[in-house]
N, C-alpha and C positions, 0 to 999 in steps of 0.2 A: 308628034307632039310639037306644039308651038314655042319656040325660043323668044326668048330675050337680048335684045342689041345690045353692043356692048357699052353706049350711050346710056344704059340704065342699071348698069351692075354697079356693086360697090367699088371702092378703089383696091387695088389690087388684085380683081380676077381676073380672066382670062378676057382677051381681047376679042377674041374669036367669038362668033356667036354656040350658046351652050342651053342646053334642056334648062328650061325654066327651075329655080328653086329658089325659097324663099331665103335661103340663109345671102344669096347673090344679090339682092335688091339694095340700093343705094335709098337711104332713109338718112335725113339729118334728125336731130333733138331742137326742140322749142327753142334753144338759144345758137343752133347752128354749129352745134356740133356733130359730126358722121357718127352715124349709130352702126353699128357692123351685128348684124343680126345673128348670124354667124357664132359669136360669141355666148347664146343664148341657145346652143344645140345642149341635148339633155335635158332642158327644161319645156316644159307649154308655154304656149304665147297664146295670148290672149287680147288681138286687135278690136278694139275701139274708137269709130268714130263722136267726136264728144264738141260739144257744144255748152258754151256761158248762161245763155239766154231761153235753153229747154225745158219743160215741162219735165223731162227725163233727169236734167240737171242734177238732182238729188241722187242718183245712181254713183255721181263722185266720189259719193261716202261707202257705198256698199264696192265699189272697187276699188279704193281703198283697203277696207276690211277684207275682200279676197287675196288682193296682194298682200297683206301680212301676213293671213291666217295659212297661205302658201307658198311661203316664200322659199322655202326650199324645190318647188317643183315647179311654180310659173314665174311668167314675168307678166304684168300686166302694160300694154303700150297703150298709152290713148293720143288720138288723133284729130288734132281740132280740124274744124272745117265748117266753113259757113254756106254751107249748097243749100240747107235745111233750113228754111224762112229767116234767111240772112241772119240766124240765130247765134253767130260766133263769129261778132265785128273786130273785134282785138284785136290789138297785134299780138307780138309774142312777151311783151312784160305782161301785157293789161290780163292775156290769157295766167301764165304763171301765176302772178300774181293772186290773182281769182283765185284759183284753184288752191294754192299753200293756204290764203288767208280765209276761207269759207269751207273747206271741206281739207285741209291737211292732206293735202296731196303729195305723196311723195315717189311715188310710180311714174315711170317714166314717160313723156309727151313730146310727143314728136312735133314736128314744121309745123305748120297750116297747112294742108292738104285739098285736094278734089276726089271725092271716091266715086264721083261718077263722071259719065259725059269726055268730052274730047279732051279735055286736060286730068282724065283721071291717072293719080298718082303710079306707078307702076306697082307697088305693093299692093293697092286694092283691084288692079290690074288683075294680079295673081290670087287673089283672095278670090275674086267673084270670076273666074273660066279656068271651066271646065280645065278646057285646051293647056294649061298653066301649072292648075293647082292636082289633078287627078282625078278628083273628087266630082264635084260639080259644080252648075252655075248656084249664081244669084246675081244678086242687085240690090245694091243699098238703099231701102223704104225712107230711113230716117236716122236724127241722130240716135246715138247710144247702141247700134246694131253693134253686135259681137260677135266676132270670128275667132275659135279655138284652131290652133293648130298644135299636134303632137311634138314630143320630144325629137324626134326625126325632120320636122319640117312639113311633113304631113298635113295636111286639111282633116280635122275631123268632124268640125261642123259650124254650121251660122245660127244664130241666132236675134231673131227683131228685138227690137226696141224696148218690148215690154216685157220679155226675159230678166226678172231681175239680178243681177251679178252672182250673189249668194242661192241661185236657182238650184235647185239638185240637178237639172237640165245641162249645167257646166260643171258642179261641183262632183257630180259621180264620174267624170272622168279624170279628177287628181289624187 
């Protein structure tokens, strides 16, 4: 199995390099605070890449409505990123902002990110290999792709873009 350096773990784990797991992954929040993924065992995660200026855009609301209507079982992350027709110019107020003031976001968003290519983030690193997550590959098509992982950290599956939030496709695994 392919490990993770320890340049990419959270603060606090082990120095040493260790079997890939996703609760290890050093992730900040939109305003630059360390997010300890860790803290979110027991529950589903439910990563999204998310963008301002999408066609997909409107999905804000329906994950919104999933992170309420589960809040006891998942955690909704979303993940801005402008790899996808430079569609999420923001910084991190203009992004925030957006998001509370047009669709009541109150689900958690993380940094700005890369989910693909030579600067891809290390969490979608472990999202899309194999070698990583256990599961299997992919590759990020576009924004609003969503990746479920289990209460254990587990990968249970990916889903495009055109997956709506509230799909049975996600929502029959909560």
């Amino acid at each position: 199995m392919k490990t993770i350096d320890k340049a990419k773990l959270a603060p606090g784990m082990s120095t040493e390099k260790v079997s890939a797991s996703v609760y290890d992954i050093a992730i900040n929040s939109l305003d630059g605070k360390p997010i300890l993924l860790s803290e979110f065992k027991g529950k589903k995660l439910l990563f999204v890449n998310v963008a301002s200026e999408c066609g997909f855009t409107k999905q804000y609301k329906d994950l919104q409505k999933l992170s309420d209507t589960y809040s006891d079982e998942l955690v909704v992350i979303g993940s801005p990123c402008n790899q996808f027709g430079k569609q999420e110019p923001g910084d991190a107020a203009q992004i925030q902002s957006f998001c509370e003031r047009n669709f009541g976001v109150t689900f958690l968003l993380t940094e700005k990110i890369d989910v693909k290519g030579g600067k891809q983030h290390p969490l979608y690193e472990w999202l899309t290999s194999k070698s990583l997550n256990g599961k299997k590959n992919s590759s990020v098509k576009w924004n609003f792709q969503k990746y479920l992982v289990d209460e254990k950290g587990q990968l249970i599956d990916y889903y495009f873009s055109i997956t709506k939030p509230m799909s049975s496709k996600i929502t029959r695994h909560l």
